[in-house]
C-alpha positions as CSV (number, residue, x, y, z in Angstrom):
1,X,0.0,0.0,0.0
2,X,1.2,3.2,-0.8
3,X,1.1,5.2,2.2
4,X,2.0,8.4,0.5
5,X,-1.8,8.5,-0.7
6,X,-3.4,7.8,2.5
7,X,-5.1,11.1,3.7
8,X,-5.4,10.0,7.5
9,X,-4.7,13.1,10.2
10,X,-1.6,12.7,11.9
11,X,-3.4,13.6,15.1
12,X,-5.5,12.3,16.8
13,X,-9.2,13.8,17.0
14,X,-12.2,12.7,18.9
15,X,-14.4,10.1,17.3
16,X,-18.3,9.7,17.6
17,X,-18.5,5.9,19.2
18,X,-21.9,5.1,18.1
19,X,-20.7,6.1,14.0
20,X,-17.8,3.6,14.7
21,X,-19.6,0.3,16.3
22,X,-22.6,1.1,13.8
23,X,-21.0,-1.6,11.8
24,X,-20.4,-4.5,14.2
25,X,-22.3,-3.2,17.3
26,X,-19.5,-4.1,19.6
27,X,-16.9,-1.5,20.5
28,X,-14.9,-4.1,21.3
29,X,-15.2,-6.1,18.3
30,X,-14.6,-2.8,16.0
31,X,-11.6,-2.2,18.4
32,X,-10.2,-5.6,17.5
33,X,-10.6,-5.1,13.9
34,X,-8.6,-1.7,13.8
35,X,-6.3,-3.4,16.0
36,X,-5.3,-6.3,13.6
37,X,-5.7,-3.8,10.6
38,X,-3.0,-1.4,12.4
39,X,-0.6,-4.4,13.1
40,X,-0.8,-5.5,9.5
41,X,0.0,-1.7,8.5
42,X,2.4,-1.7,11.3
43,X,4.4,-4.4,10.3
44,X,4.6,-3.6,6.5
45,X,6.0,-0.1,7.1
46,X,8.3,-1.7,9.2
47,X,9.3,-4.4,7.0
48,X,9.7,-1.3,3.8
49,X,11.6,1.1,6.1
50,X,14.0,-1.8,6.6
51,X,14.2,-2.8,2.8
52,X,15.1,1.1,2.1
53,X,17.5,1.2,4.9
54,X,19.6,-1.8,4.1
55,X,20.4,-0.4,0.5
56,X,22.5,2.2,2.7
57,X,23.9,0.3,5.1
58,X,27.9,-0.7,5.0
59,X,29.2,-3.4,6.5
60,X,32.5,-2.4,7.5
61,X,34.7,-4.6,10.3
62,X,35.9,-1.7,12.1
63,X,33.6,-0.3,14.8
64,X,35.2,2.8,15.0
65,X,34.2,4.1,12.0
66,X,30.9,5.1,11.6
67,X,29.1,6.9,9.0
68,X,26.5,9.4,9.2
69,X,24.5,8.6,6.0
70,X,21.9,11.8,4.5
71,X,19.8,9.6,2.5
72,X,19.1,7.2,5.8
73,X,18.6,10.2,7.8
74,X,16.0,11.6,5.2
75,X,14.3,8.5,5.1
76,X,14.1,7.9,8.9
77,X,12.5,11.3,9.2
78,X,10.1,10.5,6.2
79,X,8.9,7.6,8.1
80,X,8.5,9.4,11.3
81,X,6.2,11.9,9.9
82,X,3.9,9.6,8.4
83,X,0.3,9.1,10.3
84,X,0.5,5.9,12.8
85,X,-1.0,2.8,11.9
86,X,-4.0,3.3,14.1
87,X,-4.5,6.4,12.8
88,X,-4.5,4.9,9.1
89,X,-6.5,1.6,10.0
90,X,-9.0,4.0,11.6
91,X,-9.3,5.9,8.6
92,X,-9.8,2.8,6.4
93,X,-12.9,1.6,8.9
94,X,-14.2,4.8,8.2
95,X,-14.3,4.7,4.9
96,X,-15.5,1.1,4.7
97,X,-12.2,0.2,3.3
98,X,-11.6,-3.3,5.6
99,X,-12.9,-6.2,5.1
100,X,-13.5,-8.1,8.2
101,X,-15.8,-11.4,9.5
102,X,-16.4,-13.1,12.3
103,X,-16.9,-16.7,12.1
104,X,-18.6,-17.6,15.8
105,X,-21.0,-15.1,14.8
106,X,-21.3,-16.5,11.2
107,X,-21.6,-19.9,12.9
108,X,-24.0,-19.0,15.6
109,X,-26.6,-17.2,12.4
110,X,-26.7,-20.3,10.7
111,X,-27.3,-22.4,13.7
112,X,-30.1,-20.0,14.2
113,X,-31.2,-20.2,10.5
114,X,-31.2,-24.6,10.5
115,X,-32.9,-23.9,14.0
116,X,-35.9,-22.0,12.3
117,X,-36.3,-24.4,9.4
């Protein structure tokens, strides 16, 4: 995902509760949901950051050299002032942009369905 694009804020503002568990109906379950979404995002900023970074790095046996690289530095700080994960998963939920499910709920509906028949 290109998180260039994403138009998330990178503060955090207060959110009307009942908008957000409109969906599931749970807090907790729509907490869970941005919660997994944000590690995913989490994890493959992480996982990018490191791919850019070990273009730079050297790998030089004497310890006391070390180098002060721009184009690390640059990209560091790039990273830094992205929005956070939450703050992009949350903005995803909001604009109905995660898919999620629930299978002891979808379970429990057709127990309930065979039940009526």
């Amino acid at each position: 995902m290109d998180y260039k694009k994403v138009k998330a804020d990178s503060t955090t503002n207060p959110r009307n509760l009942e908008a957000l568990v409109s969906d599931t109906g749970n807090i907790y379950e729509t907490l869970m949901i941005l919660a997994k979404r944000a590690n995913q995002i989490s994890s493959e900023m992480k996982e990018e950051l490191n791919q850019k970074l070990q273009e730079f790095a050297s790998y030089t046996d004497n310890l006391e050299e070390v180098f002060e690289n721009r184009e690390q530095i640059e990209i560091s700080k790039y990273y830094e002032r992205l929005p956070k994960a939450t703050l992009i998963a949350l903005q995803e939920y909001v604009e109905k942009q995660i898919y999620s499910r629930n299978p002891a709920k979808e379970s429990r509906n057709k127990e309930k369905e065979l039940l009526e028949e």
